[in-house]
C-alpha positions as CSV (number, residue, x, y, z in Angstrom):
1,X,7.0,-8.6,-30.2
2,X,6.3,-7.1,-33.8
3,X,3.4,-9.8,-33.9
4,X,2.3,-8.5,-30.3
5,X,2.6,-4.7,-31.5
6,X,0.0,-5.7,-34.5
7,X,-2.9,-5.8,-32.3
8,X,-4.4,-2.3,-31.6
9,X,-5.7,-3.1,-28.3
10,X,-1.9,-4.4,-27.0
11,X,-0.9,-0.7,-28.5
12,X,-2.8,1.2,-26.2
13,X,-1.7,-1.3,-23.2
14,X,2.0,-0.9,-24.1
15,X,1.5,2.9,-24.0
16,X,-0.4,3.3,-20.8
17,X,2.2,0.9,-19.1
18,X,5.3,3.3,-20.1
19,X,3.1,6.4,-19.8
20,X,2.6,5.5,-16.8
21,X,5.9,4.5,-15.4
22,X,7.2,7.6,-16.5
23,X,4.8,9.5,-14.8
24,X,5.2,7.8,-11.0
25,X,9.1,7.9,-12.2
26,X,8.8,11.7,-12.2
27,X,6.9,11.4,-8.4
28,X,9.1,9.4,-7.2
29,X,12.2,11.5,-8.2
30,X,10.7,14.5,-6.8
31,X,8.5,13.3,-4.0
32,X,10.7,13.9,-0.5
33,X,10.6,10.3,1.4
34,X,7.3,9.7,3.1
35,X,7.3,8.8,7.0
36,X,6.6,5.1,6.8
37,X,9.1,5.2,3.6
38,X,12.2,5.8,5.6
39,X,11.4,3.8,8.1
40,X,11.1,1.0,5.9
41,X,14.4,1.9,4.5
42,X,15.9,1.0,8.4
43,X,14.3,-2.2,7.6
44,X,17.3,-2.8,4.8
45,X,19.5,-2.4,7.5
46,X,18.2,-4.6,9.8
47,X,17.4,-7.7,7.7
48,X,15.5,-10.1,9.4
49,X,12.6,-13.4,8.4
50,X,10.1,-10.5,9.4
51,X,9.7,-7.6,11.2
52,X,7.1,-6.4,13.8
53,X,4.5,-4.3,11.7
54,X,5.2,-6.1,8.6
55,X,6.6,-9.4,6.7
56,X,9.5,-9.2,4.8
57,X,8.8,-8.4,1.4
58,X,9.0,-4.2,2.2
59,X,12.8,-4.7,3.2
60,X,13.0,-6.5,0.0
61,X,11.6,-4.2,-2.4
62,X,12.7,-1.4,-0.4
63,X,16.4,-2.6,-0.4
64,X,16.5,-3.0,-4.2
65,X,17.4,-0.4,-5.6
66,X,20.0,1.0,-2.5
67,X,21.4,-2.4,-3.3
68,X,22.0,-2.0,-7.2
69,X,23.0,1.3,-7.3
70,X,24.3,2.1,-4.1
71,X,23.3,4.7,-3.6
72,X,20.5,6.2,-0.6
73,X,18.2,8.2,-1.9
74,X,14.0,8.8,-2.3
75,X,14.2,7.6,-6.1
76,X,16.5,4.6,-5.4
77,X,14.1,3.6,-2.4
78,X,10.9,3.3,-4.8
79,X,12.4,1.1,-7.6
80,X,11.6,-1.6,-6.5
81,X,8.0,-0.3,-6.7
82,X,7.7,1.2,-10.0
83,X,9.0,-2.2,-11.3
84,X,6.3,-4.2,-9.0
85,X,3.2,-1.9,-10.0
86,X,3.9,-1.9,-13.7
87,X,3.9,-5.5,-13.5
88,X,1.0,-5.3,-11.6
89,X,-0.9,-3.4,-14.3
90,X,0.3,-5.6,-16.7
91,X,-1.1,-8.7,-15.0
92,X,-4.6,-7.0,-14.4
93,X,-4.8,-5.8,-18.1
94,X,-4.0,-9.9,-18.8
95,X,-7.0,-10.8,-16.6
96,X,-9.4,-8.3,-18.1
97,X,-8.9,-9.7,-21.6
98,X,-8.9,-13.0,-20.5
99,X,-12.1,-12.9,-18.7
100,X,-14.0,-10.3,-20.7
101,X,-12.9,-8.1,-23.9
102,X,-9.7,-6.1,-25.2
103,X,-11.9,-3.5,-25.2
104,X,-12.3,-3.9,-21.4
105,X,-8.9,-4.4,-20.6
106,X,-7.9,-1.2,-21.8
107,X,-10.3,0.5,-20.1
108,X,-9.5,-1.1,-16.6
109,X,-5.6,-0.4,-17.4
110,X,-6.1,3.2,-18.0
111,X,-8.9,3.7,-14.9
112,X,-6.1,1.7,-12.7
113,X,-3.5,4.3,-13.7
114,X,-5.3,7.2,-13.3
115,X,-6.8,6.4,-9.7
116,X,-4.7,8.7,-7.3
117,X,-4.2,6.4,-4.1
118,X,-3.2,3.4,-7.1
119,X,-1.1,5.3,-8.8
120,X,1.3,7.1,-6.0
121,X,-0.2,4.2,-3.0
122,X,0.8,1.9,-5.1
123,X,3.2,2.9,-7.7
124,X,4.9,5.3,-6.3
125,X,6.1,4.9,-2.5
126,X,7.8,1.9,-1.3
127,X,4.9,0.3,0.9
128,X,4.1,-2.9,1.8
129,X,1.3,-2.5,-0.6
130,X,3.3,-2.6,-3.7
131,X,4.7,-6.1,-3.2
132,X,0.9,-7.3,-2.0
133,X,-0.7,-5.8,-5.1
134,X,1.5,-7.4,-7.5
135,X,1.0,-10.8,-6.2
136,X,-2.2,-10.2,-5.4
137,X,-2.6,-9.3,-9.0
138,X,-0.6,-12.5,-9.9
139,X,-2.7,-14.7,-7.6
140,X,-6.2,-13.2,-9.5
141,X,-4.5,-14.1,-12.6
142,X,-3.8,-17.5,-12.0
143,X,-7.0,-18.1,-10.5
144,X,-9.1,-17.2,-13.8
145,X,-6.6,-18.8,-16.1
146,X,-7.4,-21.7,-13.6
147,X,-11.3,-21.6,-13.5
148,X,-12.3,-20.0,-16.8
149,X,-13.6,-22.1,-18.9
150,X,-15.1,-24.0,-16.7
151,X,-16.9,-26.6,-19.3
152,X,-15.5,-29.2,-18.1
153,X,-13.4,-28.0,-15.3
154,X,-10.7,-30.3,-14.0
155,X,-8.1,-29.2,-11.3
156,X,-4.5,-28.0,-12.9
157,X,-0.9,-27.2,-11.8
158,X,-2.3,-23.8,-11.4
159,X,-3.6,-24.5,-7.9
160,X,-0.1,-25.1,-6.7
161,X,1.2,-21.6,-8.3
162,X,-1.8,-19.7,-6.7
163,X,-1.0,-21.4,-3.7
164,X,2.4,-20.3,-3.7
165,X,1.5,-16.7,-4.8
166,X,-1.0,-15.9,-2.0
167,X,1.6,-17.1,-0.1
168,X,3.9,-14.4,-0.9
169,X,0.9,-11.8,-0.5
170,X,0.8,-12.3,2.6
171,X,4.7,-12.4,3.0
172,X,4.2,-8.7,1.6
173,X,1.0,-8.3,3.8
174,X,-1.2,-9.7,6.2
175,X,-4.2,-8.8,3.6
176,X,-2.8,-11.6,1.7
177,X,-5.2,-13.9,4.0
178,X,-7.7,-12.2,2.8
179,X,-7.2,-13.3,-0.9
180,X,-6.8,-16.5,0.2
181,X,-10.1,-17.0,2.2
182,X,-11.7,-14.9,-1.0
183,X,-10.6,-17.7,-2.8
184,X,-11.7,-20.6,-0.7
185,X,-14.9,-18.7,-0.2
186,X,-15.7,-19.0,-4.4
187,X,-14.8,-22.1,-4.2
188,X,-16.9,-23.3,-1.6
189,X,-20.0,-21.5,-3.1
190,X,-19.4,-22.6,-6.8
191,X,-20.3,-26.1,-7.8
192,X,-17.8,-26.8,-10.4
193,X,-14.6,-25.2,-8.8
194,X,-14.9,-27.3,-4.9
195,X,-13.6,-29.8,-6.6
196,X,-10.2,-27.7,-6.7
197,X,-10.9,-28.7,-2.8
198,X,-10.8,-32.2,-3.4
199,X,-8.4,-32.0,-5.7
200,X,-4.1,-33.3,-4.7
201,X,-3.0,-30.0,-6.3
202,X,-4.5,-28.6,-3.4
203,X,-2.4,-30.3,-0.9
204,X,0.7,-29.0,-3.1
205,X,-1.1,-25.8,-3.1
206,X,-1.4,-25.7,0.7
207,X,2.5,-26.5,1.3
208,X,3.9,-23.8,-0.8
209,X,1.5,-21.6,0.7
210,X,2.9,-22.9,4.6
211,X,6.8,-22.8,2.8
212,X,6.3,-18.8,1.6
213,X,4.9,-17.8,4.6
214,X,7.8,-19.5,6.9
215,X,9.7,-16.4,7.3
216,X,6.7,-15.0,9.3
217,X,5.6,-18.0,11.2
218,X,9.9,-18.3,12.6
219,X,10.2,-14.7,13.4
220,X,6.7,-14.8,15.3
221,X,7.6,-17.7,16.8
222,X,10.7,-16.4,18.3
223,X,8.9,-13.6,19.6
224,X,6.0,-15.1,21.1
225,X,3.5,-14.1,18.2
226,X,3.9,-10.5,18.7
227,X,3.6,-9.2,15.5
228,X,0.0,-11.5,14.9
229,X,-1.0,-9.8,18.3
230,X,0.1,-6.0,17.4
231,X,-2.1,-6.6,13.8
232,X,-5.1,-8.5,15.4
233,X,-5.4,-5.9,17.7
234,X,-5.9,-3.3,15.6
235,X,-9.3,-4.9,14.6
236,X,-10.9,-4.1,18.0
237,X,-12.7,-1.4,18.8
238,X,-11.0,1.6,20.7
239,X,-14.3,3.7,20.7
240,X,-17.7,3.2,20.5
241,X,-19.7,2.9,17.1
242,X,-20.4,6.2,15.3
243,X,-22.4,6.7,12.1
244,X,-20.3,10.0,11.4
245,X,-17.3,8.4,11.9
246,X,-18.4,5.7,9.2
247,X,-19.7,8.2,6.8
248,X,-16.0,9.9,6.9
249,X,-14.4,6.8,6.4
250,X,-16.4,6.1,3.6
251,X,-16.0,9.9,2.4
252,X,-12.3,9.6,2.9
253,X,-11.8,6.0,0.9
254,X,-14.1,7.9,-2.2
255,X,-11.6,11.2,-2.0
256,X,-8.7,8.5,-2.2
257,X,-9.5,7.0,-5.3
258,X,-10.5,10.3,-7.0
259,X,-15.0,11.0,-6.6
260,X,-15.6,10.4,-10.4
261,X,-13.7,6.8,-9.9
262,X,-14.5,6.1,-6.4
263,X,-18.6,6.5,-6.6
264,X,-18.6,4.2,-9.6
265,X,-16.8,1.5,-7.9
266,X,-19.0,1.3,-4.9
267,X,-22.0,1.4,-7.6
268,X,-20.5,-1.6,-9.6
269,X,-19.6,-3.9,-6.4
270,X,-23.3,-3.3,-5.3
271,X,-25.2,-3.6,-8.2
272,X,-23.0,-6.7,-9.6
273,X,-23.2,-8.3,-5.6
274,X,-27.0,-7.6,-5.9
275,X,-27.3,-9.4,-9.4
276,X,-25.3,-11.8,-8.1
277,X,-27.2,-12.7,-5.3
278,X,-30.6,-12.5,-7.2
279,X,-29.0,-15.4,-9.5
280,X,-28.0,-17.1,-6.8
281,X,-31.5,-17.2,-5.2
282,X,-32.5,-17.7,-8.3
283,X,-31.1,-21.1,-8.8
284,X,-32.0,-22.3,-5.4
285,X,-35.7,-21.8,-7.1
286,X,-34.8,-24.6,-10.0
287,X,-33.3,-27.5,-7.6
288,X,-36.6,-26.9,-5.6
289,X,-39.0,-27.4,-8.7
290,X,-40.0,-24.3,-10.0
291,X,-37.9,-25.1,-13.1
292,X,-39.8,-22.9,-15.8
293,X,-40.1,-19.5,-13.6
294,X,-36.7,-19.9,-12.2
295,X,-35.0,-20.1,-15.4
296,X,-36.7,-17.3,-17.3
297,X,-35.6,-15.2,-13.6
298,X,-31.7,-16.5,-13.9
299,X,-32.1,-15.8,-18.2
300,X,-33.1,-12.3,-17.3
301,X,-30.0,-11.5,-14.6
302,X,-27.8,-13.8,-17.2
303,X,-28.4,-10.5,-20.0
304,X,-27.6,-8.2,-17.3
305,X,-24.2,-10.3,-16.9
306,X,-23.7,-10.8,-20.8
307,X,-24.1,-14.7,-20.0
308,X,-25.7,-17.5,-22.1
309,X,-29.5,-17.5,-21.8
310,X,-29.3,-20.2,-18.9
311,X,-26.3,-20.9,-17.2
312,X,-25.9,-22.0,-13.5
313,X,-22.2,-22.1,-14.0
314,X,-20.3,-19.6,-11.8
315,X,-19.4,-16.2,-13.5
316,X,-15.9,-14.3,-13.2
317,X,-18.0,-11.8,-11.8
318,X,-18.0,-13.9,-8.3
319,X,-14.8,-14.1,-8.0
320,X,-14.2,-10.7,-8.8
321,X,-16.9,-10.4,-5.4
322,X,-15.4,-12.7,-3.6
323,X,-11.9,-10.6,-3.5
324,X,-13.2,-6.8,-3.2
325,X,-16.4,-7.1,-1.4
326,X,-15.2,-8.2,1.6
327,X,-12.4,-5.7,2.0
328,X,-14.3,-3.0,0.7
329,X,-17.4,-3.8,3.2
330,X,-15.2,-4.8,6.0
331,X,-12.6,-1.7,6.4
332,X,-15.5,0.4,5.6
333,X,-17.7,-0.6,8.5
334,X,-14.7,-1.3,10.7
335,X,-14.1,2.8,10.5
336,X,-17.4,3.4,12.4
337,X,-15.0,2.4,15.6
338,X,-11.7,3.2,15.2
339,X,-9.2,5.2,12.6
340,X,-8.5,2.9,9.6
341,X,-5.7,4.1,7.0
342,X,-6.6,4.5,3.8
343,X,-4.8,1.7,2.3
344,X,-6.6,-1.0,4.2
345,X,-9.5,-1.2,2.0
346,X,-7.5,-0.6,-1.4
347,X,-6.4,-4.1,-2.2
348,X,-10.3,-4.8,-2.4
349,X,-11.0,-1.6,-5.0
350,X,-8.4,-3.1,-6.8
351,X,-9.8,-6.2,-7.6
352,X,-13.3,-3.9,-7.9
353,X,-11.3,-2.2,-10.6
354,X,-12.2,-4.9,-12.9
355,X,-15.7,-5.1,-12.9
356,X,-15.5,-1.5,-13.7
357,X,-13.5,-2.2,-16.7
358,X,-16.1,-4.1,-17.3
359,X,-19.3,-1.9,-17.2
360,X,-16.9,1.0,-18.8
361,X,-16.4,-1.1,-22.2
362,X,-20.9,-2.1,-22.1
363,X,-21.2,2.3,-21.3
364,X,-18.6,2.9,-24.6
365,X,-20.7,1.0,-26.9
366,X,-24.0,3.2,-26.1
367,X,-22.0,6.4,-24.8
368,X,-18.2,6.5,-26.3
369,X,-17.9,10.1,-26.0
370,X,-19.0,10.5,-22.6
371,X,-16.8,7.5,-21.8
372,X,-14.2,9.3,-23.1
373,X,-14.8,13.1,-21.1
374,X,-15.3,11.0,-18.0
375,X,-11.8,9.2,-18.6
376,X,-9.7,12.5,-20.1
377,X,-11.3,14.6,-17.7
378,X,-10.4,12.9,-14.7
379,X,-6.9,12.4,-15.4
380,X,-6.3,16.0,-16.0
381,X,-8.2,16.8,-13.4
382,X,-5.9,14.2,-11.1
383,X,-2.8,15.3,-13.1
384,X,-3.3,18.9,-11.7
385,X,-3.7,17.5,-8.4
386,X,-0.8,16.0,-8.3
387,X,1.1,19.2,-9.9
388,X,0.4,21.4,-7.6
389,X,0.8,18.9,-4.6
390,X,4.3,18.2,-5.7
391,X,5.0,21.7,-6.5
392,X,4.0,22.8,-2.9
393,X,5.5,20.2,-1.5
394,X,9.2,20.6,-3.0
395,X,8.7,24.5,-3.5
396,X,6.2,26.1,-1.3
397,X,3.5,27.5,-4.1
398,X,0.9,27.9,-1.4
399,X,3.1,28.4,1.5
400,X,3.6,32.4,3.2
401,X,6.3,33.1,2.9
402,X,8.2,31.4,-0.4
403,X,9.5,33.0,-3.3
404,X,7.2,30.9,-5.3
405,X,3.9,31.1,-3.9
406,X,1.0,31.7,-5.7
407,X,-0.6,35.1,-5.7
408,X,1.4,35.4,-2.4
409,X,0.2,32.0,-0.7
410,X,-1.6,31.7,2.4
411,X,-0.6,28.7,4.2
412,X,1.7,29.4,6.9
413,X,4.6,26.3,7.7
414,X,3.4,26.0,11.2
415,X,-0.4,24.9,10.0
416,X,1.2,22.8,6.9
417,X,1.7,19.4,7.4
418,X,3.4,18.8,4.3
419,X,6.8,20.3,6.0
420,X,7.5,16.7,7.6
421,X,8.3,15.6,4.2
422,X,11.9,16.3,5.4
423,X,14.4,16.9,2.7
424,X,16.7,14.4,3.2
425,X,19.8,16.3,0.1
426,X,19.3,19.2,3.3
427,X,20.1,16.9,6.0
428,X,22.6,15.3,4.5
429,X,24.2,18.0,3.6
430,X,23.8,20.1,7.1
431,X,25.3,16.9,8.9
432,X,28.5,17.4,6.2
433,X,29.0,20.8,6.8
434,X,28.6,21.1,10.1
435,X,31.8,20.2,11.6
436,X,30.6,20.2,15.6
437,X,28.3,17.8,14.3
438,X,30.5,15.4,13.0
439,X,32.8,15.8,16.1
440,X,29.6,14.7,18.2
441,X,29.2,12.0,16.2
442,X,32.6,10.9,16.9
443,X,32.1,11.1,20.6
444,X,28.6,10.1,21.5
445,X,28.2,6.3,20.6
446,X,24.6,6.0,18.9
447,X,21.9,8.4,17.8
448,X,18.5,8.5,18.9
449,X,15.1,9.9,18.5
450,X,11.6,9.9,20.1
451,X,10.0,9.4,16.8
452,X,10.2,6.4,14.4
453,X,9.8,7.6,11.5
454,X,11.9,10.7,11.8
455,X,14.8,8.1,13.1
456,X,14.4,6.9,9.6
457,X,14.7,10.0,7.9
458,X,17.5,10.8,9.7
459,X,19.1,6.9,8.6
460,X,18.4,7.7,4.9
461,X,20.3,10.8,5.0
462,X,23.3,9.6,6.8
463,X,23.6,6.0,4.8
464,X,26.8,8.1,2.7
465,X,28.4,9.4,6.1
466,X,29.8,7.9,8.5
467,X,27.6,7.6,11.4
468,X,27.0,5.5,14.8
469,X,23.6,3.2,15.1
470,X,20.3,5.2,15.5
471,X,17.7,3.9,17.6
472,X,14.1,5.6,19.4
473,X,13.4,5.9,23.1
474,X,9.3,5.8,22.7
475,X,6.3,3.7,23.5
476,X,5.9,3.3,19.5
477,X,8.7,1.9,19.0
478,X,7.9,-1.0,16.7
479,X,10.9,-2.6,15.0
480,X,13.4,-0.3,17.0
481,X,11.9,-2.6,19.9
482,X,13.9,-5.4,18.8
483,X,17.0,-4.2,16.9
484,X,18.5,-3.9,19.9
485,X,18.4,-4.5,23.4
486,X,16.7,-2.0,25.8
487,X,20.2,-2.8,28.2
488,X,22.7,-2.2,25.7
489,X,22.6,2.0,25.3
490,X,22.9,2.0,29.7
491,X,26.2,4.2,30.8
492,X,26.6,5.6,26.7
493,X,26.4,9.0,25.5
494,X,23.6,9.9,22.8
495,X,22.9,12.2,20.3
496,X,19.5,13.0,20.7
497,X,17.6,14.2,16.9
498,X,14.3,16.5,17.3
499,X,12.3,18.9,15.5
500,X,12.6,22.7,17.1
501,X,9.1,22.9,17.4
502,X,8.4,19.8,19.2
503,X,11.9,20.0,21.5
504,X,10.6,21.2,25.0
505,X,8.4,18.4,25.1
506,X,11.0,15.7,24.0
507,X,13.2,17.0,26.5
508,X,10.8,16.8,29.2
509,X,10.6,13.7,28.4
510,X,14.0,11.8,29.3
511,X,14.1,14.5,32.3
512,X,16.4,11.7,34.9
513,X,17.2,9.6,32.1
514,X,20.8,11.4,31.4
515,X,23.5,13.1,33.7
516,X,23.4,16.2,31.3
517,X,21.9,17.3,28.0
518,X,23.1,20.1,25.9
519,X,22.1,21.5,22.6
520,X,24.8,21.2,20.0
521,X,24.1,22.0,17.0
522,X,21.1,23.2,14.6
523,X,20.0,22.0,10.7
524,X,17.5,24.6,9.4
525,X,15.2,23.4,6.5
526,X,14.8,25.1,3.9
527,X,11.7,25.5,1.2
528,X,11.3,28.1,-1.0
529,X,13.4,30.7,0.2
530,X,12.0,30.4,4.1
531,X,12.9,28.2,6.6
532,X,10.0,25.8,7.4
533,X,11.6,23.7,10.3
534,X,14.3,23.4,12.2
535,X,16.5,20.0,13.5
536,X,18.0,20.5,16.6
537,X,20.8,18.4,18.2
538,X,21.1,17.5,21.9
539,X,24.6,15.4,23.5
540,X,22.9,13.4,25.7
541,X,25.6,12.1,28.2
542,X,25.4,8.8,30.1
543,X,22.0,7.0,29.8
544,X,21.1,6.0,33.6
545,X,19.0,3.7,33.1
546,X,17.3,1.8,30.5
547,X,14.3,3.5,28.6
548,X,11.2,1.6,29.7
549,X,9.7,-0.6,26.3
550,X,5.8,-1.8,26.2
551,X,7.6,-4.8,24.1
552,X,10.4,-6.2,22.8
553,X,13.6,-7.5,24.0
């Protein structure tokens, strides 16, 4: 380690890395459990080879650190995820140095810190885009240590390893495939590297990748492919094309990654795609004839690239293409006809990050203090972001009323979004001190909701009570749809879990589903002195008949 430490460059890395966990450790202490968080949480409960929406790898790395601990809570959730993404960074500082400079390394570690949507996306909440990023990271790792050098390239052990590890990608995420078909994509367009395609590593590469993602192919297969249906689906069109709807989307993914990070990486996946293709045309020009024109042409990208004078071999730069390009292009154009998330596209960024690294370490040489402005000024910039996001979120600064609001606030609770961040310590503790509550819970045999992910934030703040199942009469139902059986809640009395606001309509909607409902009890919420919602508590008695599901069993 003291040999490691000597090395300025592995200095600045070591700091970033612990700077960095210590700031998505702070987040992720004070951050209130997202939606999809606590739902994933349910997943610990219900461990399973997959799950409808997702492979397995969330319940994993969700489960962690409730499993170590033992203890429920929005930090102990996400530890599993600030272990994953440092180790994540780690790898892509690795592949930086490998492929280009130390210089560039450090530079795509700190610009993959700083981006927003990496740093709390990725770092912070417990997604299934943690786990996919860190083998997705592993995978990219693997593959340059594999094809770089390529003079003379012959087929490794490596092959077998990245098999394995976009195998578990995809057990973290069905974007895994995508890294694999990046990969067979390079290889098929790259001389040198097909002949990992020919190569018996790649048979051994192939079975690992069928073994890891078992798990998924048993649980689809026992549910007639369902989940492979639900996630295929969501690539067709619900609406037809629109131009505005693709400039949002593209608007949107720029505003996730932070403008003065998110312009540059579109610019350097265009410019280095358009290079590359100009070389690749280029050398189409020399196997035809035109030797002496052609090479001057590919000698003149090949100083753009910082390559050899002439060199026909394939660049890390391709690669680099191979796995953000097509994310990037395809989630971007697919938001023309229907609502993407903003994750979708990310994985591909990512990768994109490098070749940013890159360009950042040629701009430093010819402009190191604008470098530098762009850099610190963006990270304070996203810092107070962040700042005031958490503040408002845990303590109302822009909120009216709230003893804490800023020059008196102006966002009123019933146009703020944020208050669905549910505080689970409140909940908790309204279900202890309430004593009807806990003699409903004793009488009514299972808990229920008409909302997923509030089901989950109502399972994350019971896990230290005692407490009967929780399940979700809806059409979304997703994994509730097969942790248990739509029969088995017939002639049992619930406890039915909604927000005040939203309660008429819930209750309208299991009208004739019970012999009586009858509010019970109330949990205000509290944020900065003023209540900002209200849970309210309906005994449901005697379910009638079973809640009709679009799926499941």
């Amino acid at each position: 380690m003291r040999k490691w430490f000597v090395q300025k460059h592995h200095r600045w890395a070591a700091g970033l890395l612990l700077g960095g966990l210590l700031v998505r450790t702070a987040i992720a202490l004070s951050l209130p459990p997202g939606f999809d968080e606590a739902y994933y949480y349910l997943y610990t409960q219900h461990l399973d080879w997959s799950y409808f929406d997702h492979p397995l790898m969330v319940a994993l790395s969700t489960g962690l650190g409730p499993w170590i601990t033992g203890e429920v809570s929005q930090f102990t959730i996400r530890l599993g995820t600030l272990l994953l993404h440092t180790g994540a960074l780690w790898l892509l500082y690795l592949t930086s140095l490998w492929l280009f400079s130390s210089q560039a390394a450090v530079l795509t570690l700190a610009i993959a810190s700083l981006i927003p949507i990496f740093l709390v996306g990725f770092g912070v909440l417990t997604l299934p885009d943690a786990p996919l990023i860190f083998f997705w990271t592993a995978t990219v790792y693997g593959a340059v240590r594999e094809f770089w050098p390529l003079h003379p390239y012959t087929p490794t052990y490596r092959l077998a390893i990245i098999g394995l590890l976009v195998g578990l990608a995809c057990l973290s995420k069905y974007h895994g495939l995508a890294l694999g078909f990046g990969l067979l994509g390079f290889c098929l367009t790259s001389p040198r590297p097909r002949a990992a395609l020919r190569s018996p590593w790649m048979v051994l590469s192939f079975s690992l990748f069928l073994l890891a993602i078992t798990p998924i192919l048993i649980w689809n297969i026992q549910h007639d492919w369902v989940s492979l249906r639900f996630q295929s689906g969501r690539a067709v069109p619900d609406r037809s094309y629109s131009m505005l709807d693709l400039l949002v989307t593209f608007l949107a993914g720029v505003a996730y990654l932070f403008p003065t990070f998110g312009f540059p990486l579109w610019w350097v996946s265009l410019k280095t795609a358009s290079n590359q293709l100009s070389k690749f045309w280029r050398t189409r020009k020399v196997k035809k004839g035109n030797k002496g024109e052609a090479r001057g042409e590919i000698a003149e990208v090949n100083l753009t690239l910082k390559l050899p004078p002439y060199s026909p071999f394939p660049t890390p730069q391709s690669l680099l293409l191979w796995l953000s390009l097509p994310l990037i292009l395809g989630f971007t154009l697919m938001g023309g006809y229907r609502l993407i998330l903003p994750t979708w596209a990310m994985p591909g960024f990512w990768s994109a990050t490098l070749l940013l690294g890159w360009r950042a370490a040629e701009w430093q040489h010819k402009f190191p203090r604008l470098v530098q402005r762009w850099l610190w000024g963006s990270g304070v910039a996203i810092a107070l972001c962040l700042l005031v996001a958490l503040l408002h979120v845990n303590s109302g600064i822009l909120q009216k009323p709230s003893r804490y609001a800023l020059l008196g606030g102006f966002l009123s609770p019933t146009a703020d979004a944020s208050i669905q961040l549910i505080d689970i310590r409140q909940l908790r503790a309204g279900f202890a001190d309430s004593a009807n509550l806990r003699d409903e819970m004793q009488r009514t045999d299972y808990l229920f909701t008409n909302d997923l992910y509030l089901a989950g934030q109502v399972g994350m703040a019971l896990a230290a009570l005692p407490h009967k199942p929780i399940t979700c009469f809806e059409q979304d139902l997703r994994g509730f749809a097969f942790w248990s059986r739509r029969e088995e809640w017939v002639g049992k009395d619930g406890l039915l879990v909604t927000p005040a606001h939203r309660a008429e309509r819930t209750l309208a909607q299991y009208q004739g589903y019970f012999e009586k409902v009858q509010k019970v009890a109330e949990i205000p919420i509290d944020r900065g002195g003023a209540v900002v919602q209200v849970i309210e508590f309906y005994r449901c008695d005697r379910l009638l008949k079973p809640y009709p599901r679009p799926y499941g069993i």
